[in-house]
C-alpha positions as CSV (number, residue, x, y, z in Angstrom):
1,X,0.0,0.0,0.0
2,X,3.0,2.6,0.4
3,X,3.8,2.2,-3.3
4,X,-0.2,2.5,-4.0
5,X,0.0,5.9,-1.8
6,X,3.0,7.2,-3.3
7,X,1.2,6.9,-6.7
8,X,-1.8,8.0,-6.0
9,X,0.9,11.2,-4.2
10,X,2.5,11.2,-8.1
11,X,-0.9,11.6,-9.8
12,X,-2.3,13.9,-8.0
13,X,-4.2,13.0,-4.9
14,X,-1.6,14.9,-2.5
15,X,-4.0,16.2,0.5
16,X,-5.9,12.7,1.7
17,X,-3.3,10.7,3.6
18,X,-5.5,7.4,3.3
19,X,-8.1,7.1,0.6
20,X,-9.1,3.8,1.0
21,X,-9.8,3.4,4.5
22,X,-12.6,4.9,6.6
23,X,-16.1,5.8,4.9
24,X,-17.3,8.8,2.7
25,X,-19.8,11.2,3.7
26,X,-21.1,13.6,1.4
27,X,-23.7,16.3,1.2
28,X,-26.3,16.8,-0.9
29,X,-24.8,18.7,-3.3
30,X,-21.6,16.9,-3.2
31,X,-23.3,14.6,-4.5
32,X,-25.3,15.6,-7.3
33,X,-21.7,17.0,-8.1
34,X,-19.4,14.6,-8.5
35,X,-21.3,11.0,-8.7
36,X,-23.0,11.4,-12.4
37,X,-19.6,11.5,-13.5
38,X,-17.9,8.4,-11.9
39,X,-17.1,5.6,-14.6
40,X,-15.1,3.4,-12.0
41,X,-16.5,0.6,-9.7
42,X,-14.3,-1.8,-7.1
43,X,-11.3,-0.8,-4.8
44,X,-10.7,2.7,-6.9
45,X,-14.0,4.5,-7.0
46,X,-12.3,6.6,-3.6
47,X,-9.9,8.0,-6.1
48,X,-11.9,8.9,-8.7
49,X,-14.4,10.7,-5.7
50,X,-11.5,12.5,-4.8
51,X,-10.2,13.4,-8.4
52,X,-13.5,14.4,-9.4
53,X,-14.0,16.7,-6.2
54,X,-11.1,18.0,-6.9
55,X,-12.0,19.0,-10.6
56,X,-15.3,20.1,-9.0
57,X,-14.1,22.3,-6.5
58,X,-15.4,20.1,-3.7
59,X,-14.1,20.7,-0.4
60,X,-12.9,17.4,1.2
61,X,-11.8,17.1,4.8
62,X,-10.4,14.2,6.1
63,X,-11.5,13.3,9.5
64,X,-9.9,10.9,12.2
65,X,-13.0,8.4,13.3
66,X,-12.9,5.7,15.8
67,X,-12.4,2.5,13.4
68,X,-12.6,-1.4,14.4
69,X,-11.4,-3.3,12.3
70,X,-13.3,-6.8,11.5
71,X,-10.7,-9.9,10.8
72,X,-10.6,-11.1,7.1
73,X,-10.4,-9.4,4.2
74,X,-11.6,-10.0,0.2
75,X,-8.7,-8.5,-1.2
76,X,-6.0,-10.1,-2.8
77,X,-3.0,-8.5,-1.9
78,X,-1.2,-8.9,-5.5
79,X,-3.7,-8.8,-7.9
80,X,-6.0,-5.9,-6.8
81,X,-2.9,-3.8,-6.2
82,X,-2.0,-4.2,-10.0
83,X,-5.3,-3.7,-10.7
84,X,-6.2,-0.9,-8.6
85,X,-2.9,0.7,-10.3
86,X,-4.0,0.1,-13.9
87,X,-7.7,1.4,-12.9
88,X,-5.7,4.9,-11.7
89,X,-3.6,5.1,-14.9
90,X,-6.7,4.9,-17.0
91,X,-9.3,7.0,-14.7
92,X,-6.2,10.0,-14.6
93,X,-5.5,9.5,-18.4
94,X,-9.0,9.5,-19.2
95,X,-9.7,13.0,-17.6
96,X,-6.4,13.9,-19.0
97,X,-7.4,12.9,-22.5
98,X,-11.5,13.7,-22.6
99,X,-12.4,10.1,-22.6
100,X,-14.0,10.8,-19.7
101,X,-15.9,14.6,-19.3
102,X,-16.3,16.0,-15.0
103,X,-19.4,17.2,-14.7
104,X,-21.1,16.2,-17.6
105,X,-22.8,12.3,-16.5
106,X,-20.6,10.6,-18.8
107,X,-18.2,10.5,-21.5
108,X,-20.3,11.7,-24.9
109,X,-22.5,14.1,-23.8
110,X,-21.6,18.0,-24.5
111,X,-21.7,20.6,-22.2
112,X,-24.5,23.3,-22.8
């Protein structure tokens, strides 16, 4: 997860310490904002929240919470880390290249 985190530091998530840990709350308008836009599901929908909030001019705040932990996990160390870091190069690169539009619901519809 350090190499994940330095990563996610390289392509631009640089003010959340932990994305993946934790749970999101949003408000209202937060919402409406920034989830039409999402095109990623599994472990790296966090970073695309946080890219997109970003684009968005959403405030984020990371808060410290009481967490307990429950014993077993369903990730696979190995594979969901190479695929977590694939998901991130092509969720950045897509912003990057318009493949994918912030604010707009999706990739092919046109801002008015």
């Amino acid at each position: 997860m350090h190499s994940f985190h330095t990563l996610l530091k390289t392509l631009g998530i640089r003010h959340i310490n932990d994305t993946q840990c934790g749970f999101k709350l949003f408000s209202r308008a937060a919402i409406k904002d920034i989830f039409p836009s999402m095109h990623t599901e599994g472990w790296i929908f966090d970073i695309e929240i946080l890219l997109l909030a970003e684009y968005l001019s959403v405030p984020v705040v990371e808060v410290p919470i009481t967490w307990h932990e429950v014993t077993g996990t369903k990730m696979r160390l190995v594979q969901d880390s190479i695929r977590m870091a694939w998901d991130l190069g092509v969720v950045r690169l897509g912003y990057i290249w318009g493949v994918y539009r912030v604010g707009l619901g999706g990739p092919s519809k046109k801002r008015r």
